[in-house]
C-alpha positions in Angstrom: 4.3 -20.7 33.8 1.3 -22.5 35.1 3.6 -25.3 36.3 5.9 -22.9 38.2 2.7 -21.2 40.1 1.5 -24.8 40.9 5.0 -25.5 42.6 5.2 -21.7 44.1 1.3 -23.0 45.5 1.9 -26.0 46.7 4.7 -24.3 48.3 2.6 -21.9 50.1 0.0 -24.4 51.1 1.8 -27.3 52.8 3.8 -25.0 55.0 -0.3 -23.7 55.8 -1.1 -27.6 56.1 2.1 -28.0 58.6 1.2 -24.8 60.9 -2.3 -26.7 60.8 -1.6 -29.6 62.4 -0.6 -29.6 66.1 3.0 -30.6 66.6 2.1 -30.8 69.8 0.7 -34.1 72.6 -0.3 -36.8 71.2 -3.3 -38.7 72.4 -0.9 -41.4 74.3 0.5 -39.0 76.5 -2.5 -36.2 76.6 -3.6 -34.6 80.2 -6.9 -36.4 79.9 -9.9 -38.0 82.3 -8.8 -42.3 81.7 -12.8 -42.1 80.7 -13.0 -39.4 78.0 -9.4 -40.9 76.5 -10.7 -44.4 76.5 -13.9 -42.8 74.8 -12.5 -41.0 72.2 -10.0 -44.0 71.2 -12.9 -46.1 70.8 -14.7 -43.8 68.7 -11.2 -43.3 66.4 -10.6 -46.9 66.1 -14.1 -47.6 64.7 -13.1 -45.6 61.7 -10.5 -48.0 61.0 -10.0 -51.3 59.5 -7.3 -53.6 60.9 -5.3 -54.4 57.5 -2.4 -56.4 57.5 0.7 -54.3 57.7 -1.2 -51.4 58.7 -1.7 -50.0 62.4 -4.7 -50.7 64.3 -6.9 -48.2 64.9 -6.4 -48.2 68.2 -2.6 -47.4 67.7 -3.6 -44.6 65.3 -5.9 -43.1 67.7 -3.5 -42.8 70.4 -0.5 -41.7 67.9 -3.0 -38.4 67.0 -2.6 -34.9 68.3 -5.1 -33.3 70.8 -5.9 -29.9 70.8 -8.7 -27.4 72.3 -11.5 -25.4 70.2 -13.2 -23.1 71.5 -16.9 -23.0 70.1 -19.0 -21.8 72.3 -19.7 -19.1 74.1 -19.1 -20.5 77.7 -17.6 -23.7 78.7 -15.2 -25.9 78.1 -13.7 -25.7 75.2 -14.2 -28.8 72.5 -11.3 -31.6 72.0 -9.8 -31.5 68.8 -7.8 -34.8 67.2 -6.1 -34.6 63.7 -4.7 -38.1 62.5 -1.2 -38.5 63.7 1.9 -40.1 62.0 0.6 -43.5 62.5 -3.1 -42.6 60.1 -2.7 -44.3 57.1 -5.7 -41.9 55.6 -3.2 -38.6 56.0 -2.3 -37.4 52.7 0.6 -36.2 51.0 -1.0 -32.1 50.9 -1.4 -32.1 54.3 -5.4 -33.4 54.5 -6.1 -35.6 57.2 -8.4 -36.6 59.6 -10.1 -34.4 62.0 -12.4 -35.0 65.0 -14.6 -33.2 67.5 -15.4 -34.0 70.6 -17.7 -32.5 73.6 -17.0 -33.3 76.9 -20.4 -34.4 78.5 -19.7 -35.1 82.4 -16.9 -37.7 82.6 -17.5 -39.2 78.9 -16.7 -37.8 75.2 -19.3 -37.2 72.3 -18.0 -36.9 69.0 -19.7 -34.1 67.0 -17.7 -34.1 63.9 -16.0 -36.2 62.3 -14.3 -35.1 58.7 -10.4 -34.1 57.2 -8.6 -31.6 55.6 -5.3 -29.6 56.4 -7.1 -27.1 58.8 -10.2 -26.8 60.6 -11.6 -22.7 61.8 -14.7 -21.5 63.4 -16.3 -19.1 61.3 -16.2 -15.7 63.3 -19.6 -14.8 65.4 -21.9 -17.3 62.8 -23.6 -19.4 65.5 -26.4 -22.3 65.6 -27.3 -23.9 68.5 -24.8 -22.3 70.8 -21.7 -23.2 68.7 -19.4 -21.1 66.0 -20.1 -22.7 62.6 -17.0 -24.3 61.4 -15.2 -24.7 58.2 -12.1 -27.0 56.9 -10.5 -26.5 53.8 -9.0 -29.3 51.2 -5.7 -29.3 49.3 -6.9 -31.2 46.2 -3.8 -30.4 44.2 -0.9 -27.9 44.1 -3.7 -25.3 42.7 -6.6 -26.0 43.9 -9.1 -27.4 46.7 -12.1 -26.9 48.8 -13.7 -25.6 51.7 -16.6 -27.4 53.7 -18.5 -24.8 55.9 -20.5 -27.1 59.4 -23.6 -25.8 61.5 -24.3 -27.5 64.9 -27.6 -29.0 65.1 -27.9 -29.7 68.8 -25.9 -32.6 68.4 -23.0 -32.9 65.4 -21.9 -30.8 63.0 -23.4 -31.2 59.8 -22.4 -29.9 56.4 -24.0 -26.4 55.6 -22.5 -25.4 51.8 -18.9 -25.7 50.2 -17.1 -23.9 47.7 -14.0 -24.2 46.0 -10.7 -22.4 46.0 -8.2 -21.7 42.5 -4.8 -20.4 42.8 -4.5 -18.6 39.3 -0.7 -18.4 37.4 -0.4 -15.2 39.6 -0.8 -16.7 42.9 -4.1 -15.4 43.7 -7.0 -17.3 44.9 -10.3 -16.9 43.6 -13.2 -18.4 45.3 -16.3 -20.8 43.7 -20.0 -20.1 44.3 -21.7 -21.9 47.8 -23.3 -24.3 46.9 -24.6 -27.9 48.4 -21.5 -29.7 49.4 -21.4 -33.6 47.4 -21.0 -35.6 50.5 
């Protein structure tokens, strides 16, 4: 029984993890000031080490899909990237990597930097001007995590985490907050 609620899970949580990830531009071809591309490439390939056989992290930066967050109350919305088909770091239940980025006149800021399959703002819970944020883990077919941010003026930092447990009905309980191990 437990195995077929794991496979009925995990069936329920990558088509979550597909819907999650934007099918949409990639960074290549995104509408975007040459400046703020050209920073936020930068900023992706860092993360990355050149391994032989592997893309470069400039080739995985511009193979990832750009999206729009809105986070604050007024202004421009935030640039969202989630690792595209070329990141190597993606994972088979849909986690990946996911970055945030603040337009700041003609140049890009990162102000998070993390994964999972999904990334939310947390309805009208603001610090410093910006929705909190959470993502949220697939560790297995039946379990996984969520990481709840705050905006300290500058990046999001972690606030508390808690984990998720699909039981052998398909219901998902929820852990205690606690401090989040990163």
């Amino acid at each position: 029984m437990r195995s077929l609620c794991c496979t009925l899970s995990l069936a329920f949580c990558l088509p979550l993890a597909a819907q999650s990830r934007p099918a949409g531009v990639s960074l290549r071809d995104a509408h975007l000031p040459v400046q703020v591309k050209s920073d936020i490439v930068a900023i992706i390939a860092k993360h990355f080490q050149d391994m032989p056989g592997s893309p470069s992290g400039h080739t995985i930066a511009l193979s990832s899909w750009v999206s729009e967050l809105h986070l604050a109350r007024s202004g421009p919305p935030v640039i969202e990237i989630d690792g595209g088909p070329d990141d190597y770091d993606n994972g088979a239940t849909g986690n990946g990597d996911i970055w945030l980025f603040r337009r700041v006149g003609n140049r890009a800021v990162l102000i998070f930097s993390g994964g999972g399959f999904t990334i939310k703002p947390e309805s009208n819970t603001y610090h410093n001007g910006m929705l909190d944020i959470h993502t949220a883990w697939n560790m297995s077919c039946c379990n996984g995590g969520i990481e709840v941010y705050r905006f300290d003026g500058h990046r999001y930092k972690p606030a508390y985490c808690y984990d998720y447990e699909t039981d052998d009905d398909g219901n998902m309980k929820f852990g205690p907050h606690g401090k989040c191990n990163n």
